[in-house]
C-alpha positions as CSV (number, residue, x, y, z in Angstrom):
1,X,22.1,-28.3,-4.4
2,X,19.0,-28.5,-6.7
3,X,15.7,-28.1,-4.1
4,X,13.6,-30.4,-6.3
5,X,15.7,-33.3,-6.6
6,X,13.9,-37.0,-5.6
7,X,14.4,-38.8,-2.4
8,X,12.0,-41.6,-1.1
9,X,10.7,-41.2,2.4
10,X,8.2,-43.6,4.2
11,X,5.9,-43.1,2.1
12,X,6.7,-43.3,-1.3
13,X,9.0,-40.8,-3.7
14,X,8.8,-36.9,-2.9
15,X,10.6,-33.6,-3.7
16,X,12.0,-33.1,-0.6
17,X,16.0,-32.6,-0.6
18,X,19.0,-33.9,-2.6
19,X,19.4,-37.7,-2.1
20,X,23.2,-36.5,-1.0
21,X,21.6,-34.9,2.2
22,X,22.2,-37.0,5.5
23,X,22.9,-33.9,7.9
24,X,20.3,-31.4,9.2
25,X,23.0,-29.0,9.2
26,X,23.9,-29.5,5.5
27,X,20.4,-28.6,4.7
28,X,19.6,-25.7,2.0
29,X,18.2,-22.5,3.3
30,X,18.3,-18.6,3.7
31,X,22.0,-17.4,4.5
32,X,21.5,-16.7,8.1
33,X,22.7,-13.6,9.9
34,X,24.8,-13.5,12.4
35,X,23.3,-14.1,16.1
36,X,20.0,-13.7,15.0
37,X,19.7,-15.8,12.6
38,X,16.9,-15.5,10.0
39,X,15.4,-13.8,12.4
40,X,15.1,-10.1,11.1
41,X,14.3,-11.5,7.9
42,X,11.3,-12.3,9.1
43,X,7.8,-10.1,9.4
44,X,5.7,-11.6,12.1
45,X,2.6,-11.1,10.5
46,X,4.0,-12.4,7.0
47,X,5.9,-15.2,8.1
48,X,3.9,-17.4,6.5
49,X,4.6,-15.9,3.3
50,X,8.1,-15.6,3.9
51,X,8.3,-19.3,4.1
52,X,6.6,-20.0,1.2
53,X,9.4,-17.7,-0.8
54,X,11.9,-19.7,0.9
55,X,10.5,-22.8,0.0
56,X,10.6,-21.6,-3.9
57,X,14.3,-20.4,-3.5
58,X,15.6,-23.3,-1.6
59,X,13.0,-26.6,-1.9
60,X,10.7,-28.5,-0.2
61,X,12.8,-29.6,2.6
62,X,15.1,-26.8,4.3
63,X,16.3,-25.2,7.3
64,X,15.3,-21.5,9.0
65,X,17.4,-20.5,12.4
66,X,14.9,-18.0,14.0
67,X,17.4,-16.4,17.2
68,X,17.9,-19.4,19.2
69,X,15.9,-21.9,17.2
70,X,16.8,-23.8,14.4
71,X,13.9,-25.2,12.3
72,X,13.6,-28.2,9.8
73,X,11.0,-27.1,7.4
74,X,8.7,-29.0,5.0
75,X,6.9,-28.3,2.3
76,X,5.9,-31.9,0.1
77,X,2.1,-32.7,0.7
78,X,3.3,-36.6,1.6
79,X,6.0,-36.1,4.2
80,X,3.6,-33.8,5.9
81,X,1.0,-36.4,6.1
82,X,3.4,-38.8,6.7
83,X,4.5,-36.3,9.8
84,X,1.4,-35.2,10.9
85,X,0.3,-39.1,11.1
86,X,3.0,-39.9,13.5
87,X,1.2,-37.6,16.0
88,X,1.5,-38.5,19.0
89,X,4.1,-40.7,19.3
90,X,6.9,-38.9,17.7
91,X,5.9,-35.2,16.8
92,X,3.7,-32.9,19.7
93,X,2.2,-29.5,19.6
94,X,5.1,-27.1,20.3
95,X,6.2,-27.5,24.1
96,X,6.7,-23.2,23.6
97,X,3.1,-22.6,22.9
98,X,1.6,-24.8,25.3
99,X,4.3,-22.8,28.1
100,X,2.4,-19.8,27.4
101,X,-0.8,-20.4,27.6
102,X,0.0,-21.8,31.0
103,X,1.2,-18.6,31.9
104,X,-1.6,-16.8,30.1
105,X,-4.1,-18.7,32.3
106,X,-5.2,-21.1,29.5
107,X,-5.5,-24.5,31.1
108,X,-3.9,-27.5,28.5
109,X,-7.2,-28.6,26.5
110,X,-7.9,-30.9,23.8
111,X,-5.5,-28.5,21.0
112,X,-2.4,-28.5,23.8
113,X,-2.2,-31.8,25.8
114,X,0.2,-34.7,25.4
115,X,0.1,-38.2,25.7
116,X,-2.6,-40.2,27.8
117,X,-4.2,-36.9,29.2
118,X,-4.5,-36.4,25.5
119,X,-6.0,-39.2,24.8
120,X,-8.6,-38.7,27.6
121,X,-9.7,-35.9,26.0
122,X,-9.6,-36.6,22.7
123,X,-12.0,-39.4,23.1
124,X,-14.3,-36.8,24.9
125,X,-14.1,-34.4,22.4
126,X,-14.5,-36.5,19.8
127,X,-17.8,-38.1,21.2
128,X,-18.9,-34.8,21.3
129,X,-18.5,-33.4,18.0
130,X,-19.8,-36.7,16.3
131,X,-22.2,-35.9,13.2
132,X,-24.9,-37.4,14.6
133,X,-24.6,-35.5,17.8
134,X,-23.5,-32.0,15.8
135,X,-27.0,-32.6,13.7
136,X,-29.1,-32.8,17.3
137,X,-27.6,-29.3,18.3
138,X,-29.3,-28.1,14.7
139,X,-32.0,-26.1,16.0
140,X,-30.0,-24.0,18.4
141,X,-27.6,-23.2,15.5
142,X,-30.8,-21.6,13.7
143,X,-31.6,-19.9,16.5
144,X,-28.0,-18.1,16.1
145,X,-28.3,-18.1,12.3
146,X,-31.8,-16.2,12.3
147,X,-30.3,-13.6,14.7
148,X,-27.2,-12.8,12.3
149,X,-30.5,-12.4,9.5
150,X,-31.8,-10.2,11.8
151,X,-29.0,-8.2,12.3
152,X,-28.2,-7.8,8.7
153,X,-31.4,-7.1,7.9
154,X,-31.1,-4.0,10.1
155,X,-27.3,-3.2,8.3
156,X,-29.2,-3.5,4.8
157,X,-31.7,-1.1,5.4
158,X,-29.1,1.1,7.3
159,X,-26.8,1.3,4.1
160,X,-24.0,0.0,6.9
161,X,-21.2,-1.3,5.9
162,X,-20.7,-4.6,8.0
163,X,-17.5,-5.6,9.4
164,X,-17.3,-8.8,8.2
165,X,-14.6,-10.6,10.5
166,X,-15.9,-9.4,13.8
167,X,-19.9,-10.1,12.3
168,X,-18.8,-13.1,11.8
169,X,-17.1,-14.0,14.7
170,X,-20.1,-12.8,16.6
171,X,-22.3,-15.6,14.7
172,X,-19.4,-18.2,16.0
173,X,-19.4,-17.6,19.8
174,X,-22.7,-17.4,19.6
175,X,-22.7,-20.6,17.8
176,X,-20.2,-22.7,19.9
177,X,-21.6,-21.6,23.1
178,X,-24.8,-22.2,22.5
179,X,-24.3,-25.6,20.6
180,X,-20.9,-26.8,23.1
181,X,-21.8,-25.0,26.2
182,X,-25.3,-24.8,26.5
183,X,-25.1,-21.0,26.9
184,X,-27.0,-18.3,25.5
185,X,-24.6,-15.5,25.2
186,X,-26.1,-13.9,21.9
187,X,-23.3,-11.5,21.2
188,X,-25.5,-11.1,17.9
189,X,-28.0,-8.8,19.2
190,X,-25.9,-6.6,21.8
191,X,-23.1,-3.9,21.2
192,X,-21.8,-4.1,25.0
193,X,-19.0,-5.7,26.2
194,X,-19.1,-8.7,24.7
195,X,-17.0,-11.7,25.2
196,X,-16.2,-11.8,21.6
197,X,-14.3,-8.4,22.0
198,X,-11.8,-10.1,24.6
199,X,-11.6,-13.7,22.6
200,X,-10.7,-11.5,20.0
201,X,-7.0,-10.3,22.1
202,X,-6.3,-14.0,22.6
203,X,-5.3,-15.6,19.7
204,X,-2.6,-12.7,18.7
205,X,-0.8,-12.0,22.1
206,X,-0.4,-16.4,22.1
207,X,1.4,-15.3,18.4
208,X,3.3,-12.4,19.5
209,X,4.6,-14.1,23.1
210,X,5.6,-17.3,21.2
211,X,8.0,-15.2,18.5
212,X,9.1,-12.7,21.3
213,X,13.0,-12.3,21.7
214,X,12.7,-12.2,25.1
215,X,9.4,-12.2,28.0
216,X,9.2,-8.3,28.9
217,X,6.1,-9.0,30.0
218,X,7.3,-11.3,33.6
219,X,8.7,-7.8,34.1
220,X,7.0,-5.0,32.2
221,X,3.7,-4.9,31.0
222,X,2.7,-2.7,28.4
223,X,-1.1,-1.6,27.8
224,X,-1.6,-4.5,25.8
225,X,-0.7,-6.6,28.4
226,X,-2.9,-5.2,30.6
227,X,-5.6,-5.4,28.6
228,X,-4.8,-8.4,27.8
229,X,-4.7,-10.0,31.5
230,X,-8.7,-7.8,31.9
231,X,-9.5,-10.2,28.5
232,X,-8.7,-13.3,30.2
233,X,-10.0,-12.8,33.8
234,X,-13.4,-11.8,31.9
235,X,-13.2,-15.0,30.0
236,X,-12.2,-17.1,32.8
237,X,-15.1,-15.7,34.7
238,X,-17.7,-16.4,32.0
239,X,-16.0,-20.0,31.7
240,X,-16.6,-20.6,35.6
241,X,-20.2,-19.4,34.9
242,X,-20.6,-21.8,32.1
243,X,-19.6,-24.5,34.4
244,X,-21.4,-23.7,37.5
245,X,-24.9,-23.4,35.4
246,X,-23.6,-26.7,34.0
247,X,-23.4,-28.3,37.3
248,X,-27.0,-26.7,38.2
249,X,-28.9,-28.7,35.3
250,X,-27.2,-31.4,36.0
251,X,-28.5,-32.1,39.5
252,X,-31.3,-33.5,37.6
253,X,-30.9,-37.3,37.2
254,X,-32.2,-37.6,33.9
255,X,-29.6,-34.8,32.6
256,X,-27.0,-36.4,34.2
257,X,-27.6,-39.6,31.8
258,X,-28.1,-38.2,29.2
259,X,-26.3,-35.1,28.8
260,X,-27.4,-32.3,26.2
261,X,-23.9,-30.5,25.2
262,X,-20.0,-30.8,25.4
263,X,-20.2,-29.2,28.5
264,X,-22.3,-31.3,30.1
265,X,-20.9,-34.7,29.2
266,X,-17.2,-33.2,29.7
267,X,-18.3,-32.5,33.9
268,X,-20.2,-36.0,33.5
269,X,-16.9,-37.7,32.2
270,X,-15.0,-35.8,34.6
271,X,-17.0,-36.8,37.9
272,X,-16.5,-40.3,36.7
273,X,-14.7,-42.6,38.9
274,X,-11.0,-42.8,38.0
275,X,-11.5,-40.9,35.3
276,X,-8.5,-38.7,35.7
277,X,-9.9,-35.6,34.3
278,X,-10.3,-32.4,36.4
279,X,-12.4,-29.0,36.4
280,X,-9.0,-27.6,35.2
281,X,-9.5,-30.0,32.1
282,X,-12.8,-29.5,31.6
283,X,-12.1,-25.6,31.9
284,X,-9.3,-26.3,29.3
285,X,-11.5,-27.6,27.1
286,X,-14.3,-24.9,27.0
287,X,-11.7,-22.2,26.6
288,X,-10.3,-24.3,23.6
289,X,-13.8,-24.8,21.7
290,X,-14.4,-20.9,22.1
291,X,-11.3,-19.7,20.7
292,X,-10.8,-22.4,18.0
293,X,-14.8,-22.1,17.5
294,X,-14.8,-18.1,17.0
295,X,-11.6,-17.4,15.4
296,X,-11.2,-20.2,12.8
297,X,-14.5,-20.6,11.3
298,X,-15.0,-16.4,11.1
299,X,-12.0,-16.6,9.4
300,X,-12.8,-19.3,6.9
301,X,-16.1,-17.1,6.8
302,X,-14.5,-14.3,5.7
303,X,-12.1,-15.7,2.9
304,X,-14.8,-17.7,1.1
305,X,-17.0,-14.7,1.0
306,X,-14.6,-12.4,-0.4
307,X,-13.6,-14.9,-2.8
308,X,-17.0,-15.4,-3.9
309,X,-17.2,-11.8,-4.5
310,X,-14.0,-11.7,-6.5
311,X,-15.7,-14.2,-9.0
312,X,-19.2,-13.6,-9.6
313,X,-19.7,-16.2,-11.9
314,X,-19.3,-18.4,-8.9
315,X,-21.0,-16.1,-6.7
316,X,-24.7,-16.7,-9.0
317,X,-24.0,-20.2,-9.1
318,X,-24.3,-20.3,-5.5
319,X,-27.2,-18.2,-4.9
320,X,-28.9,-20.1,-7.6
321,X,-28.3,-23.7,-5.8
322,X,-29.3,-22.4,-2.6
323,X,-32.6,-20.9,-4.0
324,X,-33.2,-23.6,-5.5
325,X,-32.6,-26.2,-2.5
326,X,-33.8,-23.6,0.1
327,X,-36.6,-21.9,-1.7
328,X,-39.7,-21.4,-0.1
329,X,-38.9,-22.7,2.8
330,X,-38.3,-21.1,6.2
331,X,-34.7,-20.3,8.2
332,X,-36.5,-21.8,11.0
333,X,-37.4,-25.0,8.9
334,X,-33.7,-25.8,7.4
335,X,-32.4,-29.4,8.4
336,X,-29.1,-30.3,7.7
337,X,-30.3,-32.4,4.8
338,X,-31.1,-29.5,3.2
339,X,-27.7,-28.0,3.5
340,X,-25.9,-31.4,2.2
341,X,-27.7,-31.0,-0.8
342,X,-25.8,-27.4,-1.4
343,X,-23.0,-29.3,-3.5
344,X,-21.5,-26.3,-5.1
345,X,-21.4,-24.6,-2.3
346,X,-19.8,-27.0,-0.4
347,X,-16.8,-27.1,-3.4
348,X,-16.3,-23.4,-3.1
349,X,-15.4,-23.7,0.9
350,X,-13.0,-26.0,-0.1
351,X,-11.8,-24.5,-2.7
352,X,-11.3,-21.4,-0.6
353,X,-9.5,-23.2,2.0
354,X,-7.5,-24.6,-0.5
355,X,-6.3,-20.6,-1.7
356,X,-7.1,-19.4,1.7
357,X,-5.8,-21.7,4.6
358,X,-6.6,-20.2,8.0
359,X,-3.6,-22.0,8.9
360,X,-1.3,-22.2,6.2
361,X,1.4,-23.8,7.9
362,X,1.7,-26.1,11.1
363,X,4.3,-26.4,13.9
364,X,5.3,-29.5,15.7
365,X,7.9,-30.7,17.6
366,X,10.6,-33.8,17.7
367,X,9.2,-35.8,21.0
368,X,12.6,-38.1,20.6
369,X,15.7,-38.5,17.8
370,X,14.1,-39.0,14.8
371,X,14.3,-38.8,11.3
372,X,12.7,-36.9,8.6
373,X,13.1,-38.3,5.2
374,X,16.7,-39.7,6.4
375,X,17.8,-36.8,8.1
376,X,18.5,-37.0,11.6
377,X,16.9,-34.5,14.0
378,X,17.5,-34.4,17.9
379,X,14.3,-34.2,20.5
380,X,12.9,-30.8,21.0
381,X,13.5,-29.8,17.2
382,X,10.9,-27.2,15.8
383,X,9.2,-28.6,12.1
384,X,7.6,-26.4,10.4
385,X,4.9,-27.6,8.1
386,X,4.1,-25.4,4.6
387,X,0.4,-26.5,4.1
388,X,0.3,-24.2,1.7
389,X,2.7,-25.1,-0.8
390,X,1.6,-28.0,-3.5
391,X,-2.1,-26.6,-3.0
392,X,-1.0,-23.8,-5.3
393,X,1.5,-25.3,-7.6
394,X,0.3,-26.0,-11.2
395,X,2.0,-29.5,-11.0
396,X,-0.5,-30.7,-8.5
397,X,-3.5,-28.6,-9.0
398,X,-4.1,-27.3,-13.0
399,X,-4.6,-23.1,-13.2
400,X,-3.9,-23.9,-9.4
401,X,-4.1,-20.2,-8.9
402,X,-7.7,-19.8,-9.9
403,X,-11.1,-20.0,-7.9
404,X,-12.5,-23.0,-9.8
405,X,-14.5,-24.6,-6.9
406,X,-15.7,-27.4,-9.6
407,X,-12.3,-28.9,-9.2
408,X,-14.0,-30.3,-5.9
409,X,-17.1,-31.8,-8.1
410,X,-17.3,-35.4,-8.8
411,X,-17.1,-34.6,-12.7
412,X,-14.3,-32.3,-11.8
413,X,-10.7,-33.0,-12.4
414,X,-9.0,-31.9,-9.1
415,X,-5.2,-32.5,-10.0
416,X,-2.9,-32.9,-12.4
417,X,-2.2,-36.6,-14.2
418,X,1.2,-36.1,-12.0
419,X,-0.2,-36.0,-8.6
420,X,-3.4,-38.3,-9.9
421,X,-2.2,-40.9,-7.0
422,X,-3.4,-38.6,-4.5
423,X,-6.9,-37.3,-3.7
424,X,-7.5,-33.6,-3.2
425,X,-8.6,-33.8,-0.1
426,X,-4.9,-35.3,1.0
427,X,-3.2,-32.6,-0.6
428,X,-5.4,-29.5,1.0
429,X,-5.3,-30.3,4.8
430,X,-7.7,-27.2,5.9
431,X,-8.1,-29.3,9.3
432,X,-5.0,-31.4,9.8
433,X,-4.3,-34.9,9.4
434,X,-3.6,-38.2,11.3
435,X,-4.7,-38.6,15.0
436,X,-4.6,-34.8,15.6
437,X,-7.0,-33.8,13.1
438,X,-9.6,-30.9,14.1
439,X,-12.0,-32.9,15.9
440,X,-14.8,-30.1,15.0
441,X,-14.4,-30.5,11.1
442,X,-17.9,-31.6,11.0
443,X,-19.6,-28.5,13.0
444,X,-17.4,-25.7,11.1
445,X,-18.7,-27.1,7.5
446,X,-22.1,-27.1,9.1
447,X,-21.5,-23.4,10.5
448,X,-20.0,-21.9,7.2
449,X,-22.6,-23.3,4.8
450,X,-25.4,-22.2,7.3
451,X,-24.6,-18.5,7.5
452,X,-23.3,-18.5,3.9
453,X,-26.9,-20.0,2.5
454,X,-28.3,-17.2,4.8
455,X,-26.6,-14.6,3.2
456,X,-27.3,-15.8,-0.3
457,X,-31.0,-16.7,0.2
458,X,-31.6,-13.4,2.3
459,X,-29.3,-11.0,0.7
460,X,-27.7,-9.3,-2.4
461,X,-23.9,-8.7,-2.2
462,X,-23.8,-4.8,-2.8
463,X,-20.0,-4.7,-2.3
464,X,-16.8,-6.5,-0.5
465,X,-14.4,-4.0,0.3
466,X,-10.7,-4.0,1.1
467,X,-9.4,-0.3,2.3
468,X,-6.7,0.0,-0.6
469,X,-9.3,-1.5,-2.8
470,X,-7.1,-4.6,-3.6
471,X,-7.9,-8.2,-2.7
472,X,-8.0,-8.4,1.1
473,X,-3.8,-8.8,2.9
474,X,-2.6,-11.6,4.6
475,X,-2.3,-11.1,8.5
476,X,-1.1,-13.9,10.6
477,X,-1.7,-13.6,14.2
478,X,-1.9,-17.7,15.0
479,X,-4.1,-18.1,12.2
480,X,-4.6,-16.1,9.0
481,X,-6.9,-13.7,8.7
482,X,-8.1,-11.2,6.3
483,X,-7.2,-7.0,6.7
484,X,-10.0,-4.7,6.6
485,X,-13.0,-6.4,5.0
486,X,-16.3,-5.0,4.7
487,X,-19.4,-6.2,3.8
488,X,-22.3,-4.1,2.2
489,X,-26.1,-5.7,1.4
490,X,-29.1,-5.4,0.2
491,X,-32.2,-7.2,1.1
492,X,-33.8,-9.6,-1.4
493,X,-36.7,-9.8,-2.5
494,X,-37.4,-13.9,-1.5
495,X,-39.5,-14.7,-4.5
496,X,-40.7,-18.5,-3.8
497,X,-38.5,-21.0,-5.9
498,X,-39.0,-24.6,-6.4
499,X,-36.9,-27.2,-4.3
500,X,-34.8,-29.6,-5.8
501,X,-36.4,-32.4,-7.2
């Protein structure tokens, strides 16, 4: 079978499997083992990678049997779409993961609920996280962004090398709790026991339990398990808090009609006659935004910085624009205006998504019998999505693995004459598609320019370092984050320079 033969799915023509293809069975794929599976040839914390080798070998359409699952997988940019667009009706979140974070203690929110209590939330959520309401929060985000200044202001003139995923993630709970909850918890200027430190066990036992052969821990626990159940009763207990203060402001009238966070409007919405929605939901939904809040914007965080390092010709042009936007002005007196005029830097997030996916692949699940590009699958059926496929392939994206964040410029030229019927935007998916798209796109954009023009205005890069001294590894743990980076800076001297005409 040749894997980059043509066939035509809803959509239009792909390179998705050999027009001959009718049965999922007869799909190409890795030689399986016996029992297992593909299972053992699979790393947990590379399996990303190890799908994208497959999908070289064997094309953009194949299968993978992982133990007792059997997976279609995809890699064309336009099936996914096409896929991710028929969310809800036909594909859901995987029924696995939302089983154990049940069991974890996780109530379904927003990322994990089906159907109409889906939809319930969704629409709440999405009210929430509106630009127009993200740009209101504004001044409690500089709040968070002057104390990350502060703190590495103190690293600077320490000599300190900075952690640079967990500094980051501090800046995002910080963030999200203040901007979504209402909460000061200002992880930023403490070293005790913050909740950062137990957000930060979540994410990687949900990856671990969901690729488990079997559940030891309904009958064993190891340390990690037990640290891992102290993690979530601390969290669960700072989530109650969060409510009950809530509840407290909003025995005043006025508050109550006019709610000031997510929070807020998500009890409001919930106290609602008929509304359907619970404190369970609610508490769903705040544990939701702090884990998809800290973990996935760090990341992003992290990537685009040690990217910009890796190309300091890109690096000065971004300092430059935000001195020259930002320049004699005040952290405190930032607006978001000022930080959509910060166009370049804005092209290098994307184009560091675009390399550097925090998720580079997505899971759903068959709802009913369906088909994928004329290939019957039953209900239940694991697809996994390869987002990071034709965002690296030449055909689609020219020198597609370079750092060239003016591909994402208006006088750019993002892909190649072959994929020109497609926008950019369609074919790097950072945040999903369709109905399920992230619903806090708008809020992580604001988040990573913000501490990224405070690092450039405030700061000289003095190093990004890797502990081999090679660009940062791979580790997926639920998302994709980098090994080992470090950070070290030097304060600048701020030199008034003109704004933008």
């Amino acid at each position: 079978m040749k894997p980059d033969a043509t066939l035509t799915h809803p959509e239009g023509p792909a390179t998705a499997c050999p027009a001959r293809v009718r049965r999922f069975a007869d799909l190409p794929g890795p030689p399986p083992w016996p029992v297992v599976g593909n299972a053992l040839q699979v790393s947990l914390h590379r399996m990303h990678q190890n799908m994208e080798d497959w999908v070289k070998a064997y094309g953009p359409l194949m299968q993978v049997r992982l133990a007792g699952f059997h997976l279609m997988v995809v890699a064309d940019t336009e099936l996914i779409g096409h896929l991710l667009r028929e969310r809800p009706e036909t594909f859901r979140r995987p029924s696995r993961m939302q089983a154990i974070m049940r069991e974890m203690g996780i109530p379904d929110g927003v990322f994990v609920a089906e159907g109409e209590h889906w939809a319930r939330q969704r629409r709440m959520v999405m009210a929430s996280f509106a630009p127009q309401q993200v740009r209101s929060y504004f001044p409690a985000l500089l709040k968070v962004a002057q104390r990350l200044r502060g703190r590495w202001q103190g690293a600077a003139e320490r000599t300190e090398a900075i952690d640079l995923q967990a500094e980051l993630m501090r800046f995002t709970v910080d963030a999200i709790a203040g901007l979504a909850f209402g909460v000061d918890v200002n992880t930023l200027q403490s070293d005790d026991d913050v909740i950062q430190r137990h957000l930060d066990k979540i994410f990687p036992a949900i990856w671990r339990r969901a690729h488990a052969f079997v559940p030891y821990w309904q009958v064993v626990k190891l340390p990690r398990d037990r640290a891992l159940d102290e993690s979530m009763r601390v969290v669960n207990a700072a989530i109650r808090g969060f409510m009950a203060q809530a509840r407290v402001r909003l025995q005043d009238p006025e508050r109550r009609a006019a709610p000031q966070n997510l929070l807020e409007a998500m009890l409001v919405a919930a106290d609602a006659p008929d509304s359907g929605m619970s404190d369970e939901d609610v508490a769903g939904n705040v544990f939701t935004m702090l884990l998809a809040g800290e973990d996935t914007t760090a990341t992003s965080l992290s990537w685009m910085t040690e990217q910009l390092w890796r190309h300091p010709a890109a690096l000065a042009r971004a300092r430059a624009e935000v001195d020259e936007v930002l320049g004699g002005l005040a952290l405190a007196d930032w607006t978001p205006e000022h930080l959509a005029r910060l166009d370049w830097l804005e092209a290098c997030i994307h184009e560091s998504m675009r390399l550097k996916p925090v998720g580079p692949f997505n899971l759903v699940e068959a709802l009913k019998d369906t088909e994928v590009v004329g290939v019957p699958i039953r209900a239940g059926t694991p697809v996994l999505l390869v987002m990071r496929h034709d965002t690296v392939r030449d055909e689609v994206f020219p020198r597609a693995a370079e750092f060239l964040p003016e591909r994402w410029l208006p006088e750019g030229e993002p892909l190649a004459p072959t994929a020109a019927a497609m926008s950019a935007k369609k074919v790097s998916m950072p945040f999903g598609a369709g109905p399920r798209i992230c619903p806090g796109r708008f809020l992580a954009l604001l988040e990573i320019k913000l501490a990224a023009a405070t690092l450039l205005r405030h700061f000289d890069i003095a190093a990004v370092d890797t502990p081999d001294g090679q660009p940062a590894q791979e580790h997926m743990a639920l998302t994709m984050v980098p090994v080992g980076l470090t950070m070290r800076l030097r304060p600048r001297d701020l030199a008034p320079s003109p704004l933008r005409a």
